[in-house]
C-alpha positions as CSV (number, residue, x, y, z in Angstrom):
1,X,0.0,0.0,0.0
2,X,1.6,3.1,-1.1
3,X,0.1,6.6,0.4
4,X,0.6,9.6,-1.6
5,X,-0.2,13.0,-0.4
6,X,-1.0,14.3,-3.6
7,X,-3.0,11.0,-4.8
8,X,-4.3,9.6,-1.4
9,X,-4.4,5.9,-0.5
10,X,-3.6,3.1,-3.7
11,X,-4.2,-0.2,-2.7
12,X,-2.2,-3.4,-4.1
13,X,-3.3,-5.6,-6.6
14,X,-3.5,-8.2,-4.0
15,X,-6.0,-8.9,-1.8
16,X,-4.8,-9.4,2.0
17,X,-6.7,-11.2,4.9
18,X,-5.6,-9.9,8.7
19,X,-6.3,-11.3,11.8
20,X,-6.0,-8.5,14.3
21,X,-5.7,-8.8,18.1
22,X,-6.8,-5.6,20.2
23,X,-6.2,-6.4,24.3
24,X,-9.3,-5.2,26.5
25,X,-7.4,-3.7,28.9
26,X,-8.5,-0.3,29.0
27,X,-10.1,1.6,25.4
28,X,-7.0,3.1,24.2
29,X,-5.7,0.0,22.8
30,X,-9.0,-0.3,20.7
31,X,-9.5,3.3,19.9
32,X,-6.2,3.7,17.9
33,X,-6.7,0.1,16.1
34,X,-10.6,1.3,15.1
35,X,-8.9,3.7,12.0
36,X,-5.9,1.3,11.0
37,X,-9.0,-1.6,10.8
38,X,-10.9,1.3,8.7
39,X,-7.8,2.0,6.6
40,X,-7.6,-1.6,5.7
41,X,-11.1,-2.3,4.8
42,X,-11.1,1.1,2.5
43,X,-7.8,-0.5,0.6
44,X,-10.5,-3.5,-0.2
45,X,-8.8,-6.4,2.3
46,X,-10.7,-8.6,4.9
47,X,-10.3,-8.0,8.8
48,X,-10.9,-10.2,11.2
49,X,-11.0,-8.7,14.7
50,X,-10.9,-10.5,18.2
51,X,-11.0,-8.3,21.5
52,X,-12.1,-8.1,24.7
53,X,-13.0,-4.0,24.5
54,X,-16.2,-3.4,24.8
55,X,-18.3,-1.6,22.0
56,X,-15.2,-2.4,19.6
57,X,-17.5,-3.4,16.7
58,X,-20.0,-0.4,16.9
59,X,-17.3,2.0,16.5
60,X,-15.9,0.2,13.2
61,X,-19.1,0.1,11.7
């Protein structure tokens, strides 16, 4: 993924799958993860998501 200031955001030509791990100790963990999650959707890739946060999913959506 290449990010251009000029262009914006170009995804690759292949498509990713991430499993992604957010701790539930505290929200700030979450809260930071919730736009790189975003990012990665946007570029057209699958996330998978396990935590223990509460309200993680609402604030992807």
């Amino acid at each position: 993924m290449k990010i251009d200031d000029n262009e914006g955001v170009s995804a690759p030509s292949k498509h990713l799958v991430f499993a992604y791990y957010v701790t539930g100790h505290g929200f700030g963990h979450a809260t930071r993860v919730v736009e790189v999650v975003r990012h990665l959707i946007a570029a057209g890739h699958d996330v998978h998501v396990v935590t223990g946060a509460p309200d993680f999913r609402d604030s992807v959506s």
